[in-house]
C-alpha positions in Angstrom: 31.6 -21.3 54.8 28.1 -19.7 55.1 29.2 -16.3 53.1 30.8 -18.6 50.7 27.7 -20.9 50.3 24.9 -18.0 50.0 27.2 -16.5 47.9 27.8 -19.3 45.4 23.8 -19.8 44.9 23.2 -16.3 45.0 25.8 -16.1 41.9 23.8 -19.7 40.6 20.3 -18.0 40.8 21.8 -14.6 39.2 22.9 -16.6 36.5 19.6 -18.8 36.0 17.5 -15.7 35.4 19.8 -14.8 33.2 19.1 -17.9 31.1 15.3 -17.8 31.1 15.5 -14.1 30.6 17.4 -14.8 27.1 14.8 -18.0 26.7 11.8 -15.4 27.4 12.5 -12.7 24.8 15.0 -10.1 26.1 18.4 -10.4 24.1 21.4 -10.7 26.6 24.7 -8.7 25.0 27.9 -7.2 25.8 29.7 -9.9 27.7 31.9 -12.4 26.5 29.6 -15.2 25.6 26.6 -12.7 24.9 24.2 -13.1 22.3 21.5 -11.3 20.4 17.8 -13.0 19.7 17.3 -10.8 16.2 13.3 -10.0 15.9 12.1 -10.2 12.1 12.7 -7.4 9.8 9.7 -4.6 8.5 6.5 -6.4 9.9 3.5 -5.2 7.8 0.1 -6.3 7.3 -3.5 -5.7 5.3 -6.6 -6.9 5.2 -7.7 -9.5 2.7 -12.0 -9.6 3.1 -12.3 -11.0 6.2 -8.6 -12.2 6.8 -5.6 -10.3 8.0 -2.6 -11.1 5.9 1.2 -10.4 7.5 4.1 -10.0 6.4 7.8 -9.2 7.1 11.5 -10.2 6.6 14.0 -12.3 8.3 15.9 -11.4 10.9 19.0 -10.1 10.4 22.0 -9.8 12.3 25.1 -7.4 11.3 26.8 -7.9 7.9 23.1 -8.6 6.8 22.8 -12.9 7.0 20.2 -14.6 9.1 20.9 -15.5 12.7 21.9 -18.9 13.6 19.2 -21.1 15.2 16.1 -19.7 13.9 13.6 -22.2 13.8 10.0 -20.4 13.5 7.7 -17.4 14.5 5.1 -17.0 16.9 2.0 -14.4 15.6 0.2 -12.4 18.6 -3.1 -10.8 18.3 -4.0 -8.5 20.8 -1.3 -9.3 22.9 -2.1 -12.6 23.2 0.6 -15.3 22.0 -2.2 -16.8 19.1 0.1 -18.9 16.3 2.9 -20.5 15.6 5.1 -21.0 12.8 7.3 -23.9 12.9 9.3 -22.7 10.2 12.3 -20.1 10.2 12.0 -19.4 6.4 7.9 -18.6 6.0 7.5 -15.1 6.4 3.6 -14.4 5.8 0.4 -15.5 8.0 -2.9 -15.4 7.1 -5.6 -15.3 10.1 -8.2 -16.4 8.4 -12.2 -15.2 8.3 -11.5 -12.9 11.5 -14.8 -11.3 13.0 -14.9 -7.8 12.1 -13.3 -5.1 14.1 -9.8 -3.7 14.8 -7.0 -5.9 15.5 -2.9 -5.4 16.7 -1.1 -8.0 15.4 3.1 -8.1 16.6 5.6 -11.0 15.4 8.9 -12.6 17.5 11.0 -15.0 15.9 11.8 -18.1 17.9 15.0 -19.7 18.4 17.0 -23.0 19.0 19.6 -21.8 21.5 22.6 -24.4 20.9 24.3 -22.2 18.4 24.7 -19.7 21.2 26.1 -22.5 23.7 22.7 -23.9 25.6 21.7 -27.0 23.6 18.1 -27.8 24.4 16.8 -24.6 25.2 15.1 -22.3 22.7 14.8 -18.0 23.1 11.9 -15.8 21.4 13.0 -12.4 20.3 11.6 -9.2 20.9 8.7 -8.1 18.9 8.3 -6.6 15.6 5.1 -4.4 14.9 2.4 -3.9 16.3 0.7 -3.1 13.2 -3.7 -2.8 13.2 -5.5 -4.2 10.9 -9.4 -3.5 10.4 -11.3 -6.0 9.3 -14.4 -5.0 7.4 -16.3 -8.1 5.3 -18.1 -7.5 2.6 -20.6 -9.9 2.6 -24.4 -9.8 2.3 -27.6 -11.9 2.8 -29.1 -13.9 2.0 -26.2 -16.4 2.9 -26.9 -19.5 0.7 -25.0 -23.1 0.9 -26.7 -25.7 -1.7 -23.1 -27.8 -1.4 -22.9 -26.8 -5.4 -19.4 -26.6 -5.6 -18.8 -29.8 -4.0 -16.4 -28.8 -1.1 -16.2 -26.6 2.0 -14.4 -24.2 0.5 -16.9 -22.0 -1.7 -18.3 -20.5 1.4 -15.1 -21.0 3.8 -16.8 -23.8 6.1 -14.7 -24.1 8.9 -13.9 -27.0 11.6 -13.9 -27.0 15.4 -11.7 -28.9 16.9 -11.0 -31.0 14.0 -13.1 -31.4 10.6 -13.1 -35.3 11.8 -16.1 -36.7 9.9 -17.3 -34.1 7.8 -17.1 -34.1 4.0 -19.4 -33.4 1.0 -20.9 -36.1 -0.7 -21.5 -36.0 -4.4 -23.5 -39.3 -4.2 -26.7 -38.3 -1.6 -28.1 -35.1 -1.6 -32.2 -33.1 -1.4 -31.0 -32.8 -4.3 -27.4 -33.7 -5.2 -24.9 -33.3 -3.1 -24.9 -32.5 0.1 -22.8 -32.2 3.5 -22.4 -35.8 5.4 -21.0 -36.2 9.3 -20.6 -40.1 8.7 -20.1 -42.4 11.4 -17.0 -43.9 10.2 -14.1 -43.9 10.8 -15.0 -44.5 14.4 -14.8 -42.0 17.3 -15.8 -41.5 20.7 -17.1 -39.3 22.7 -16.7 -36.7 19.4 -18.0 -33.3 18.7 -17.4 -31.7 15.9 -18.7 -28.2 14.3 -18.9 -27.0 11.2 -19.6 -23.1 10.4 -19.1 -20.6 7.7 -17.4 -16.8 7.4 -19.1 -14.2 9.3 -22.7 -12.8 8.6 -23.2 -9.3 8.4 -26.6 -8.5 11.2 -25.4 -4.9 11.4 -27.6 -3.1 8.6 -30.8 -5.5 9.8 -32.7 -3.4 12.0 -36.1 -4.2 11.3 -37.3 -7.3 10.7 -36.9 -11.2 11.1 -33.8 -13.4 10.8 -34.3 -16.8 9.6 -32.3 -19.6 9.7 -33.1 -22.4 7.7 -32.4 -26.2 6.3 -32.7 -30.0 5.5 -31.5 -33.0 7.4 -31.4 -36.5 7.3 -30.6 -39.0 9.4 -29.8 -42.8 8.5 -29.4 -44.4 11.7 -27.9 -47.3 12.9 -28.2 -48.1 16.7 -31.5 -46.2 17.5 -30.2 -45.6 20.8 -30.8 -41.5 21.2 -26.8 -41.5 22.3 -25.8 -39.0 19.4 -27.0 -35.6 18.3 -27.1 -33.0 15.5 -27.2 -29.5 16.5 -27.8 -25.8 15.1 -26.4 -23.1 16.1 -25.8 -19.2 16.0 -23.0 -17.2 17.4 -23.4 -13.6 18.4 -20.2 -11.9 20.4 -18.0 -14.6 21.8 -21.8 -17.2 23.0 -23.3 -19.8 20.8 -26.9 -20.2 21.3 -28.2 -23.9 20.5 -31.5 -23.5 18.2 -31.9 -27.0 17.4 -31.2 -30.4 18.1 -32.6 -33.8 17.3 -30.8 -37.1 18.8 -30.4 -40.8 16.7 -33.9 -42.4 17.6 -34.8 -43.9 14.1 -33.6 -43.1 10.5 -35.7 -40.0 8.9 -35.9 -38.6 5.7 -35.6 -35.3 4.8 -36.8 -32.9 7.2 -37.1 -28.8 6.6 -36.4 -26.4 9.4 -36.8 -22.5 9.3 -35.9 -21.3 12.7 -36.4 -17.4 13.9 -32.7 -16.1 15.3 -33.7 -12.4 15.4 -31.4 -11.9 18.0 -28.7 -11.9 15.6 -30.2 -8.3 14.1 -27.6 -5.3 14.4 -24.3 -7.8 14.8 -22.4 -9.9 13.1 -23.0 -13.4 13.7 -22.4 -17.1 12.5 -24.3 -19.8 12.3 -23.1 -23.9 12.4 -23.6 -27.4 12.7 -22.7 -30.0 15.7 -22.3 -33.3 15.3 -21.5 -35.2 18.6 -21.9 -37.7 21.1 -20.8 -41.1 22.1 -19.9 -43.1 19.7 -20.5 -42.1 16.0 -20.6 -45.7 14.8 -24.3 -46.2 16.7 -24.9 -44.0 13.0 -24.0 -44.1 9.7 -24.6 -40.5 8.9 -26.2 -36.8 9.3 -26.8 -34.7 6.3 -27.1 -31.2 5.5 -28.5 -29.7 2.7 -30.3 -26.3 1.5 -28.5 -24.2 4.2 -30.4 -20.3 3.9 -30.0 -17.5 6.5 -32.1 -14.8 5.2 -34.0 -12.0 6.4 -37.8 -10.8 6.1 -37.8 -7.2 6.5 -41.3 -5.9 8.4 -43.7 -4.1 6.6 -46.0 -0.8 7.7 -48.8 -2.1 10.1 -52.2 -1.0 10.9 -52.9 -0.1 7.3 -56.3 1.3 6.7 -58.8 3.6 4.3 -61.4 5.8 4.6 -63.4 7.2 1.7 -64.5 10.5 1.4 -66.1 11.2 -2.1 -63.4 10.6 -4.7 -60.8 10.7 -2.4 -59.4 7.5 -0.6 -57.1 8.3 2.6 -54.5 5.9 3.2 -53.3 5.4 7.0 -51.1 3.3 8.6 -47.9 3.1 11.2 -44.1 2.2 11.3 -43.3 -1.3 11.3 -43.2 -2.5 15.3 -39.4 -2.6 14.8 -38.9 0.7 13.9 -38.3 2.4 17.3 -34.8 3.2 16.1 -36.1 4.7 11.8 -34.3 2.8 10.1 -37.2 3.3 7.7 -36.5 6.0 5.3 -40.2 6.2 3.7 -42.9 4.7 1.9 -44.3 3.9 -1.3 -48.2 3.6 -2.2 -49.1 1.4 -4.9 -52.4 1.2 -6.4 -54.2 -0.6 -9.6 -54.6 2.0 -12.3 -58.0 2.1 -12.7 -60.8 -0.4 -10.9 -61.0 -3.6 -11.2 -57.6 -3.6 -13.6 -54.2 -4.8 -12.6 -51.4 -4.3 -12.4 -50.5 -2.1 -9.3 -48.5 0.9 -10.5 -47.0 3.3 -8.0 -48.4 6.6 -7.1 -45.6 8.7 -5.2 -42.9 10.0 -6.8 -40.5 10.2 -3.8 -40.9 7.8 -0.6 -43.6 9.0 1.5 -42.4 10.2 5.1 -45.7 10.7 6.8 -48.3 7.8 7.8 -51.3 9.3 5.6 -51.9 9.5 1.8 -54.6 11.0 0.2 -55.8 9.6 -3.2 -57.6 11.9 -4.8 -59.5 9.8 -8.0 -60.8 11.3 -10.9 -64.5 11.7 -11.1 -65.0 10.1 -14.6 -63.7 6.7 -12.5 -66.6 4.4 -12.0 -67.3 2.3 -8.9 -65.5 -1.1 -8.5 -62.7 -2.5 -6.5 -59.2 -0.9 -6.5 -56.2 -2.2 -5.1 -54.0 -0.7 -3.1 -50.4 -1.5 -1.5 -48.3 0.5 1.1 -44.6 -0.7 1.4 -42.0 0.1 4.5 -38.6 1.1 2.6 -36.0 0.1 4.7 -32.2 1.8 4.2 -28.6 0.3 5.4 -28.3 3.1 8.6 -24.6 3.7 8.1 -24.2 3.5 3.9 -27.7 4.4 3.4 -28.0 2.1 0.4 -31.3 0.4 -0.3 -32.4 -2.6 1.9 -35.9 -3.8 1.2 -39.1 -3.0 0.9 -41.7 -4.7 2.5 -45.7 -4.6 2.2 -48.5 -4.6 4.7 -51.5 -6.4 3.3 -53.3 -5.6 0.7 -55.8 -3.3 0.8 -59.1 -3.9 -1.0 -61.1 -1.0 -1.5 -64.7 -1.3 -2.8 -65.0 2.1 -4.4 -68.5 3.9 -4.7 -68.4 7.1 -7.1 -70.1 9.7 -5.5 -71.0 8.4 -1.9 -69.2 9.3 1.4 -68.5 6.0 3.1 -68.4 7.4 6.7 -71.0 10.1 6.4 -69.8 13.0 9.0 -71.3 15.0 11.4 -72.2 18.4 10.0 -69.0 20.3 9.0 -69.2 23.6 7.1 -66.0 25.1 5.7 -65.5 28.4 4.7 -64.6 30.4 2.4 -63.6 27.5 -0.4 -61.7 29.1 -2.5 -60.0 30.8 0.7 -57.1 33.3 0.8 -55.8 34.1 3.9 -57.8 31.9 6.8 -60.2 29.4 6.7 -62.8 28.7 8.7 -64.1 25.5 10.2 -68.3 25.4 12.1 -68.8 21.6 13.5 -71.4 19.8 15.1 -68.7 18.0 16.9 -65.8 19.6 18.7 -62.7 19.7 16.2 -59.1 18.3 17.9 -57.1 18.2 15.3 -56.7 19.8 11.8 -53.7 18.7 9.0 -53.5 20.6 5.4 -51.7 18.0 3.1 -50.6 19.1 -0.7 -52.7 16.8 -3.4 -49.3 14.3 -2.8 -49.8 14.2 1.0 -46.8 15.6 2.1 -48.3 17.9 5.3 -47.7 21.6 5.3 -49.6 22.7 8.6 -51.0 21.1 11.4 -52.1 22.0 14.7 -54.4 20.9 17.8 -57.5 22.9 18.3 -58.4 21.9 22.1 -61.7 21.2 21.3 -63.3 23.8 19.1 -66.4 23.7 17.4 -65.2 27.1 15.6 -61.9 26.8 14.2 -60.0 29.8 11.7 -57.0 28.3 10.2 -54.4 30.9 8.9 -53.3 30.0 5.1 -51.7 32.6 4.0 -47.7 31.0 3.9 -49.5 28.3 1.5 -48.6 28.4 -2.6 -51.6 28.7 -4.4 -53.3 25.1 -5.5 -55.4 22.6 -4.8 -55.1 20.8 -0.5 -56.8 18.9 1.2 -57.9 19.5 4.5 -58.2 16.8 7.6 -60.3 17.8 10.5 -60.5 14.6 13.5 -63.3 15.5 16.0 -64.4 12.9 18.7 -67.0 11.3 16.2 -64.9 10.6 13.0 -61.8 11.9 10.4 -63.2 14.2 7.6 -61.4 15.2 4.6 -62.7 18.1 2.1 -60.8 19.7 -0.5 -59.1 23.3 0.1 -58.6 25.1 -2.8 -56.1 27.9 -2.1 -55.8 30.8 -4.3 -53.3 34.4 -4.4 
């Protein structure tokens, strides 16, 4: 009896296996009372902004008609089993607002197994696909919600785990309308978040993110027991950056909050609404939602005046340890004491010095003068911003040095071939700039107090000449001639 016994529940387990095998995907065929679990036909996809849209055809089983028992689809993402379609005739899916990056999408069709003689039991198919999809959104700051459109859908708010209490309110507003969690219909022990499509960090190098808004609270219970919150989202972590509980009704109340974090990724920002029971409220609002960014500016701007000539210094933005800044621009009023500011430089500026060289007939008074940062997206290069330093005011006297040097003689002046330098003071550094201030030769002189410069690579024209010696900067004019 033992053979017969361990053989009948070896046969019993065989056949089990079996069963689940054809429930878990792999078709079981060429026996009597075999069957095939069809996979849909020609699975394609695209990508739609920031969705992936698929789409294929039904399975089909020889002689071209649709298997029996075919009852929906399940969509996988990465491998991982992500959707499903409880519908045997739908053959498209949209995966809507996907981060961006690269995705493998694959598609089995799912099926009620009593037309193949097990009632109750249901079989998935093989796969169809993969197919990739690369999602690349096109969207661009600032990212503005003023709840104009009076719905969710302008800027594709989304709902987590449920929309619940959120709608739009045509009726309240800072101004008209604005986004409501209202504390009715009941629930307890809620949350609820609300967030929009994807934001595009990636291009912002340099700079300041801001996040910004209004809320409002009318309250009911005063009891601190629920609680609006803001937050961002950078790879798969939200960070909270704000929350304020139910102690007392407000009125509207503006918040600009720094998420620089977010530069150089994609990221999304949203709302929270939770806590124990949402009727201890009657609502939150939302209103004027801005995430923007405030690109930085050159720092450490400065002047010196030597005669008619005004040198402009200053550094990179603090931010800029990875140059993303493609230039400058130097903007000055056209004449003292007149506005407006026109710009000097005809292309961006890539050194940290400008020399102005005024004309003489100019008389004294106050000019004006502005140096912008010009930032540039890294990877299309297009145009970002440009931002200023402050204002530099410059209280020009015709005809008097303004940092009176050491003695400094310079010689010959018209040169031709060298140039030489006599100084009271030790020279440590020379720079030859053209009457733009692009530099076209440099060099350290290790402390010399007698320095020959060779010049004869320069064009013929009019340079001028910076010397730094441990006591101050001097600039003269070098006129170069063939």
């Amino acid at each position: 009896m033992k053979p017969f016994i361990y053989l009948f529940f070896t046969m019993l387990m065989l056949a089990s296996a079996g069963l689940q095998a054809a429930a878990w995907s792999i078709p079981h065929q060429g026996s009597r009372s075999g069957y095939t679990l069809y996979p849909p036909q020609n699975l394609a996809g695209s990508a739609v902004e920031c969705s992936s849209y698929l789409y294929w055809q039904l399975p089909q089983q020889p002689g071209g008609t649709t298997p029996p028992g075919l009852v929906g689809y399940y969509i996988y993402r990465d491998g991982i089993q992500y959707f499903y379609i409880p519908d045997g005739a739908t053959v498209t899916y949209y995966d809507y607002m996907v981060d961006p990056g690269t995705y493998t999408y694959s598609v089995t069709a799912r099926y009620d197994l009593t037309a193949y003689g097990q009632p109750g039991q249901f079989g998935e198919s093989a796969p169809a696909g993969p197919v990739t999809i690369s999602i690349i959104c096109d969207i661009v700051l600032p990212f503005q919600e003023y709840w104009d459109q009076g719905s969710f859908s302008f800027n594709d708010w989304q709902f987590t785990p449920s929309q619940l209490n959120w709608s739009v309110s045509t009726f309240l507003g800072n101004p008209l309308p604005t986004a409501m969690f209202s504390g009715f219909p009941v629930n307890q022990n809620y949350t609820s978040s609300m967030f929009p499509h994807v934001l595009p960090g990636i291009p912002w190098k340099c700079g300041k993110m801001y996040f910004e808004f209004d809320y409002k609270l009318d309250d009911i219970a005063a009891n601190g027991t629920e609680q609006l919150s803001a937050l961002y989202k950078i790879d798969n972590d939200w960070i909270q950056v704000f929350q304020v509980t139910n102690n007392g009704s407000t009125g509207w109340i503006h918040q600009k909050i720094d998420i620089s974090m977010v530069n150089g990724k994609y990221f999304r920002v949203a709302f929270k609404a939770g806590g124990v029971n949402s009727a201890n409220i009657s609502g939150w609002f939302v209103d004027n939602i801005v995430v923007s960014h405030e690109c930085a500016g050159p720092s450490a701007c400065a002047y010196t005046q030597s005669a008619n000539t005004i040198m402009l210094s200053w550094q990179p933005p603090a931010c800029d340890s990875l140059q993303y800044i493609m230039g400058y621009n130097i903007y000055r009023t056209l004449e003292p004491n007149i506005q407006p500011l026109v710009k000097l430089n005809s292309a961006p500026v890539t050194a940290t010095l400008y020399h102005d060289v005024l004309p003489t007939w100019y008389p004294s008074g106050q000019f004006l003068y502005l140096i912008t940062a010009i930032q540039q997206d890294p990877y299309s290069l297009s145009l970002l911003c440009e931002a200023p330093c402050d204002t530099l005011h410059v209280e020009y006297i015709t005809g008097i040095d303004k940092h009176p040097p050491e003695h400094i003689a310079i010689y010959p002046n018209p040169a031709f071939d060298i140039v030489s330098v006599d100084s009271d003071l030790p020279v440590e550094q020379f720079q030859i700039c053209d009457i733009q201030g692009a530099a076209v030769l440099s060099g350290k002189a290790v402390h010399q107090s007698h320095l020959v410069i060779p010049i004869c690579e320069l064009k013929a024209g009019m340079y001028l000449l910076t010397l730094k010696t441990s006591g101050e900067t001097r600039i003269v004019k070098l006129a170069v001639t063939d």
